[in-house]
Structures are given as C-alpha cells and as structure tokens.
C-alpha positions as CSV (number, residue, x, y, z in Angstrom):
1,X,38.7,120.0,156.6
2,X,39.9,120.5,152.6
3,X,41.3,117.2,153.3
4,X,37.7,115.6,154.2
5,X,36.4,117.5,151.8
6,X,38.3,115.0,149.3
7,X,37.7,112.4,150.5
8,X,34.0,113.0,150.4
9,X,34.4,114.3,146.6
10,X,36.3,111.6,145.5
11,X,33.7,109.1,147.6
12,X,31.0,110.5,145.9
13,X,32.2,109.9,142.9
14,X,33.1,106.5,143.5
15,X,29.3,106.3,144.8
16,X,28.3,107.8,141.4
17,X,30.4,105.5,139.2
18,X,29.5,102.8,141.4
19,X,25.7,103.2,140.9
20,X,26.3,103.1,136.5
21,X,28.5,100.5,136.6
22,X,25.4,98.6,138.2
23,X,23.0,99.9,135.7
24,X,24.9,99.0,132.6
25,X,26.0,95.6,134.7
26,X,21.8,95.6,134.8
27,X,21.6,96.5,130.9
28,X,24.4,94.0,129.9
29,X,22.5,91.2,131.5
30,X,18.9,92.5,130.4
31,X,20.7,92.4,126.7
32,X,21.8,89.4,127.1
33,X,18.9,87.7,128.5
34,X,17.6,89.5,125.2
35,X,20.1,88.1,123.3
36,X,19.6,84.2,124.7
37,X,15.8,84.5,124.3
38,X,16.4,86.1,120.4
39,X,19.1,82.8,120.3
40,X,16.5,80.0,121.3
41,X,13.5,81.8,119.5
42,X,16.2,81.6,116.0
43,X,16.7,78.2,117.0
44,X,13.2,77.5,117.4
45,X,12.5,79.4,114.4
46,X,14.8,77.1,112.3
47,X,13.4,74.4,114.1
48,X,10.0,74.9,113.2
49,X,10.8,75.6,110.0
50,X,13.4,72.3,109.4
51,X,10.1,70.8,110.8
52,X,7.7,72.6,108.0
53,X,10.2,71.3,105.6
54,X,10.1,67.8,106.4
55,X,6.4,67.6,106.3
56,X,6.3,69.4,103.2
57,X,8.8,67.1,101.5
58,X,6.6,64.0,103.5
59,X,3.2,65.4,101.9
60,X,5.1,65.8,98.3
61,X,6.0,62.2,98.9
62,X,2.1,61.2,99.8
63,X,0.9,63.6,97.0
64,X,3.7,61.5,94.5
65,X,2.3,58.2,96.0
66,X,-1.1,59.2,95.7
67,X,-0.6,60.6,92.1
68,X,0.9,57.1,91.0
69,X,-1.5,55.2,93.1
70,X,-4.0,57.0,90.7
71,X,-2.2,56.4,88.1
72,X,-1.5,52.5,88.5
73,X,-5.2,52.3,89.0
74,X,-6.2,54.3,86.2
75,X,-3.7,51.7,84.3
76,X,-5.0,48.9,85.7
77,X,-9.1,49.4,85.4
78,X,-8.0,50.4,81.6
79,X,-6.8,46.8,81.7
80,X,-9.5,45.5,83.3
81,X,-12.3,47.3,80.9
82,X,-10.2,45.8,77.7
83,X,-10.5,42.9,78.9
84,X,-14.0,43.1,79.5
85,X,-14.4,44.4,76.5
86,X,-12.5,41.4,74.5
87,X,-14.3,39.3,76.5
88,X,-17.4,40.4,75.2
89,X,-16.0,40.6,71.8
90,X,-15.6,36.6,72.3
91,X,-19.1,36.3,73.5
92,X,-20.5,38.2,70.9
93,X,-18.3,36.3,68.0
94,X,-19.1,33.0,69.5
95,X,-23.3,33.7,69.7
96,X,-22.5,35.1,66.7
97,X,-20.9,31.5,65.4
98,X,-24.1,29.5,67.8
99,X,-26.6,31.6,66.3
100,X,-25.2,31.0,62.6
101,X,-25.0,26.9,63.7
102,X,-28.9,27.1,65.2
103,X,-30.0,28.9,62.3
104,X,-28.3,26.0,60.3
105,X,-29.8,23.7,62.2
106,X,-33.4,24.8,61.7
107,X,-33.1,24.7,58.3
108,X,-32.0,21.2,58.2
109,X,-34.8,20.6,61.0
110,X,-37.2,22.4,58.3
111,X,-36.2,20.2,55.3
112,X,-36.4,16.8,57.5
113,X,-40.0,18.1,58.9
114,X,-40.9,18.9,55.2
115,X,-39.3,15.5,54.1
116,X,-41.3,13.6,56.7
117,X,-44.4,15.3,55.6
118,X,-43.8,13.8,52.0
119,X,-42.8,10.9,53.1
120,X,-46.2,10.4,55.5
121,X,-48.1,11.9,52.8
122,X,-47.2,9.5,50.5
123,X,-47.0,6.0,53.3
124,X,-50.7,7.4,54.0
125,X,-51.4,7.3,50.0
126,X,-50.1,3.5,50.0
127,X,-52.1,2.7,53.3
128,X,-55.1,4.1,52.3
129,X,-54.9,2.1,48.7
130,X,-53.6,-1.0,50.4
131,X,-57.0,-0.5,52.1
132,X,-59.2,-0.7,49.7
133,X,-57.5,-4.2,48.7
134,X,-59.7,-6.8,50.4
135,X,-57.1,-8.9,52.8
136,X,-57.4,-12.8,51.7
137,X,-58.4,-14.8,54.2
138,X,-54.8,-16.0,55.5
139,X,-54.3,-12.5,56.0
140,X,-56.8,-11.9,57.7
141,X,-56.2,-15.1,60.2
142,X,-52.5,-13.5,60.7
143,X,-54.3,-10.4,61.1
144,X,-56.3,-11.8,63.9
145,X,-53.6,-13.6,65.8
146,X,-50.8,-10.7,65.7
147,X,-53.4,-8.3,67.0
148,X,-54.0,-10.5,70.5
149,X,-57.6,-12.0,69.2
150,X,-56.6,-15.6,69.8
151,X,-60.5,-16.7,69.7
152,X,-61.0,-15.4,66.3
153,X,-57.7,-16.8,65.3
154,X,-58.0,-19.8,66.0
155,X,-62.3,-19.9,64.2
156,X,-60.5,-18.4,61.0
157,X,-57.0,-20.7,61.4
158,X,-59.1,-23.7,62.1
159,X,-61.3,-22.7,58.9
160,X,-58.1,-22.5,56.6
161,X,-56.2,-25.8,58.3
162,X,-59.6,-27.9,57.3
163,X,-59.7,-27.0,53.7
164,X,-56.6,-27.5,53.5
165,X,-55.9,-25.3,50.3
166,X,-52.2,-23.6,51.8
167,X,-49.1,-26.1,51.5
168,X,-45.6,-25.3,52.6
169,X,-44.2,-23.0,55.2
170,X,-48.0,-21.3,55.5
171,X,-49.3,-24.1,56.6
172,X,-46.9,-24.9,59.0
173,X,-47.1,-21.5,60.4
174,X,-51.4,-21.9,60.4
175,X,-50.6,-25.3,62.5
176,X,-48.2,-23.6,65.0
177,X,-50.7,-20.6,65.2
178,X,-53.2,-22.7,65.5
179,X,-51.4,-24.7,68.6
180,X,-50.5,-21.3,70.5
181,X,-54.5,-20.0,69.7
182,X,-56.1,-23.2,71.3
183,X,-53.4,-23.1,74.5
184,X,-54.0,-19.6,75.6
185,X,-57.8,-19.8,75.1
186,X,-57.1,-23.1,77.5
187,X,-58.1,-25.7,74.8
188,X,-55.5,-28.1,75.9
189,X,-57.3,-31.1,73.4
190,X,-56.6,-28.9,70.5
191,X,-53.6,-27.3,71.4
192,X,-52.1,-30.9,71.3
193,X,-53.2,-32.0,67.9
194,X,-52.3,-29.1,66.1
195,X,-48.5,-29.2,67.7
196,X,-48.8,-33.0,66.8
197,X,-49.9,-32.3,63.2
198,X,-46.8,-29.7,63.4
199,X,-44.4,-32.1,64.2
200,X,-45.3,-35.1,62.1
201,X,-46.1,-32.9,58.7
202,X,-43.0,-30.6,59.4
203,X,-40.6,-32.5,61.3
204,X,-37.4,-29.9,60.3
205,X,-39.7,-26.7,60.3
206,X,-38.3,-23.9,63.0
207,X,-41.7,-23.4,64.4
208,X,-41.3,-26.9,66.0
209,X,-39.1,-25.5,68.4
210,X,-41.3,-23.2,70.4
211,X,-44.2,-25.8,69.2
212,X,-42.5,-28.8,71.2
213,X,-41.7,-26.3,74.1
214,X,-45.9,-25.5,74.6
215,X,-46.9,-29.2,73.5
216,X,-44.6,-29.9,76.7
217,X,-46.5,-27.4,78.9
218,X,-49.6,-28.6,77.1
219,X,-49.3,-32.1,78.2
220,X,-47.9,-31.2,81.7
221,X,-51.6,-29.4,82.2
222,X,-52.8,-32.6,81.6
223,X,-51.3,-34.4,84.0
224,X,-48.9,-36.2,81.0
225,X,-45.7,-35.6,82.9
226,X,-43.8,-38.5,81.4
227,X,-44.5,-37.4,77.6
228,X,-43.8,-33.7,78.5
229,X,-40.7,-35.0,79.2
230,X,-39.9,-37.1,76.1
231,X,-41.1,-34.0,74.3
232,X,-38.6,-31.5,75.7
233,X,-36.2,-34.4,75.6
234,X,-37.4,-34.4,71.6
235,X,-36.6,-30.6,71.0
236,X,-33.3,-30.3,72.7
237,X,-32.2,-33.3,70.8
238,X,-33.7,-31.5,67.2
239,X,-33.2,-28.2,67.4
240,X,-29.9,-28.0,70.0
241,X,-29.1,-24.1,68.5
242,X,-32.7,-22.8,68.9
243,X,-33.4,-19.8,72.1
244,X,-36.0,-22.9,73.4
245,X,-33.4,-25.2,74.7
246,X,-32.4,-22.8,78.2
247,X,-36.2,-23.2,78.8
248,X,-36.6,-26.9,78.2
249,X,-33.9,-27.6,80.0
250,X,-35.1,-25.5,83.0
251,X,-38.5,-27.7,82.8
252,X,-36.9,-31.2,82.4
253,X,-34.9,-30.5,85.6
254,X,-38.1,-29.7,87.1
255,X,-39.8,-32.7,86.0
C-alpha cells in the first residue's frame, strides 16, 4: 500500500512537473514568437527608415537640381536682359547717329530750298524784264514755229523770206522752217520751193539734210516718185554722217 502510495506521489509529481514544463515550453515559444515579430518589425523599422533616407537624400538631390536650375536661369535671363539692353544701347546710338544725319540733311534741304528761292526770284526778275523787251520779228517767227503754230509760222516766215533783209545761217534756217511750215499745213507747192530755195542758196548748210529727206516725201505726195528718189539719192550722197541717211535709205528701198 506505502508502496503504491509512491508511486502515486512520485506520479504526481511527474504530472505536476510535467504540466510547467508545458507552460514555460508555451512561454518560450510565445517569447519567441515575440522575439521574431520584435526581429522583422526592427528590420522593418530599418527598412523604412533606409527607405526615408534614400528619399531624403533623392529630394536633396531634386532640391540641389532645382536650386541650380534656378540659378542657371537666373544666369541666363541676366544674360538675356544685357543683351537686350546693349541692344537697345545700339538702337538708341544708331537713331541717335540717323537723327543727327536727317537733321543734317534738312538743313542742307533748307539752304538748297532757300537757294532755289533766290535763284527763281532772280530767273523771274530776268523773265519779267526780258518781257518788257519787244521780240524782233525773227523772234517772234521762231517763237511761232517752236510753239507748234505752223500757220502763223509760216504768214510771219514767209513775211521775213520776201524782204529778204536776214543773210546767212538765219536765212537758211527761215527757208528750212519755212519748208517744214508749208508741209504739215499740207501746202505741198510751197513746201517744195522753199526746200529748193534751201538747197540751191545753201548747198553745204546741215538743215539740207532733214530738208532733202521732206522735199523727198514732198514730192512723193505728188506723185514725183522718180525725183523723190534722186533726192534721197542727193542727201545720202551729201551728207553720208547725218541721223537722215537710215531714213532715206529705208524710203529708196521702198521706192
């Protein structure tokens, strides 16, 4: 009976030790589990934290960029404005330098304008007195003819070709006006006298030249074909040199 009694004891006992060996078996792992978990949250932890330090260094990197990107352009739109502003400088020297060569040329404008005023002043002066001096009557048949009245002309050339008063190179010019008068008023009887009377009484006078060309027409109105062309013939022969001769020739051929 003691002897079951033992064996009971020492079983109970066992039981007992048993039963805390379970518990702190149950608080080792617990601890543990505690201890992993407290492991991977550290690791985490420096994790995170490695991962707060690399975007903190990444944003002092962007905040660096940014600050020298704000600094290049700051440099670089100070560039640009002094250059703008040497620019202008230029522009500003060089209307300076237009405005200094306008203001020149207005006062050379002004002394011309107030030259040409003297000088009109003074042509007006002459005209107006040349005025008053009665033209001769040669003058006044010039007059006549340069102005396109070829009627009158050729009353007042006729007039001074009859008294036959002016001699020389005058009167050679009165006979040759007198020829181109009568052909464009049509008076193709007249016209060919006084380019005759030009011919024979100033055979080496340069107002032959065109005179011969329009006794030629002259006579071709008149049907003359045959001493238009001896007259043309007649001019190219004289006066070889003269402006005349291209048109002759271009009539003769058509002859």
């Amino acid at each position: 009976m003691k002897h079951q009694m033992k064996w009971l004891m020492l079983a109970s006992l066992l039981s007992v030790g048993a039963c805390k060996t379970q518990e702190e078996i149950q608080r080792e792992q617990v601890v543990d589990n505690i201890s992993i978990q407290m492991v991977e949250n550290q690791k985490l932890t420096a994790d995170a934290n490695i991962r707060l330090q690399n975007i903190e260094e990444r944003l002092g990197l962007l905040t660096g960029q940014v600050e020298e990107t704000g600094h290049n352009t700051k440099e670089e739109l100070t560039k640009q404005v002094e250059e703008l502003r040497n620019k202008i400088t230029i522009l500003e020297e060089k209307d300076k330098a237009n405005e200094e060569k306008i203001s020149k040329i207005e006062a050379q404008l002004k002394q011309q304008d107030e030259y040409l005023k003297k000088l009109l002043s003074t042509l007006s002066k002459k005209t107006s007195s040349t005025k008053k001096k009665k033209s001769s009557p040669y003058q006044e048949a010039m007059g006549a003819y340069t102005s396109g009245n070829y009627k009158r002309a050729q009353s007042l050339l006729s007039g001074l070709e009859a008294e036959n008063k002016i001699k020389g190179k005058r009167r050679a010019r009165i006979l040759h006006n007198l020829g181109m008068s009568a052909y464009i008023n049509k008076n193709n009887n007249d016209a060919t006298v006084y380019f005759s009377k030009l011919f024979t009484e100033f055979p080496s006078s340069n107002y032959n030249a065109n005179g011969l060309l329009y006794l030629s027409k002259t006579l071709q109105r008149l049907k003359k074909n045959e001493q238009a062309k001896q007259t043309l013939e007649e001019l190219i022969k004289r006066f070889p040199k003269s402006k005349k001769v291209k048109e002759a020739k271009s009539l003769l051929a058509k002859l």
